[in-house]
N, C-alpha and C positions, 0 to 999 in steps of 0.2 A: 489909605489902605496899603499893605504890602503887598506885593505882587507875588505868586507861588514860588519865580525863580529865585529873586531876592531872598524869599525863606530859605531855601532849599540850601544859596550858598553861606546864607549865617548856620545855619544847622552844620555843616562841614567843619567850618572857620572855628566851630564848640569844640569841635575833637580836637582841636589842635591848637586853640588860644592857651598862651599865659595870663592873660592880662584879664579881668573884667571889667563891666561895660558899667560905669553911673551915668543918669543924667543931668542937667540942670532943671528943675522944674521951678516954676513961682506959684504955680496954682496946680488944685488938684486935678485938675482940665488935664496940667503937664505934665503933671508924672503918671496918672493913668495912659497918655498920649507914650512917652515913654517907656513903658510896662508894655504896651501893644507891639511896638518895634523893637522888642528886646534888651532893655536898659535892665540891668539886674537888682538896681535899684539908685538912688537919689544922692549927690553928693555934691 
């Protein structure tokens, strides 16, 4: 589970990233898992 502060500082880190975020997933386990922590999608 992500903890409220962890969100708070990804949510900041949005306004002001270039880059976006993939995962690596092998199962749909991982990239749901992924998806929950912010991965903007699977690469």
């Amino acid at each position: 589970q992500v903890n409220q502060y962890f969100r708070t500082v990804l949510e900041w880190s949005n306004d002001l990233r270039t880059l976006g975020v993939l995962a690596n997933a092998d199962t749909p386990e991982d990239a749901a898992r992924a998806r929950r922590f912010g991965a903007e999608g699977i690469g």
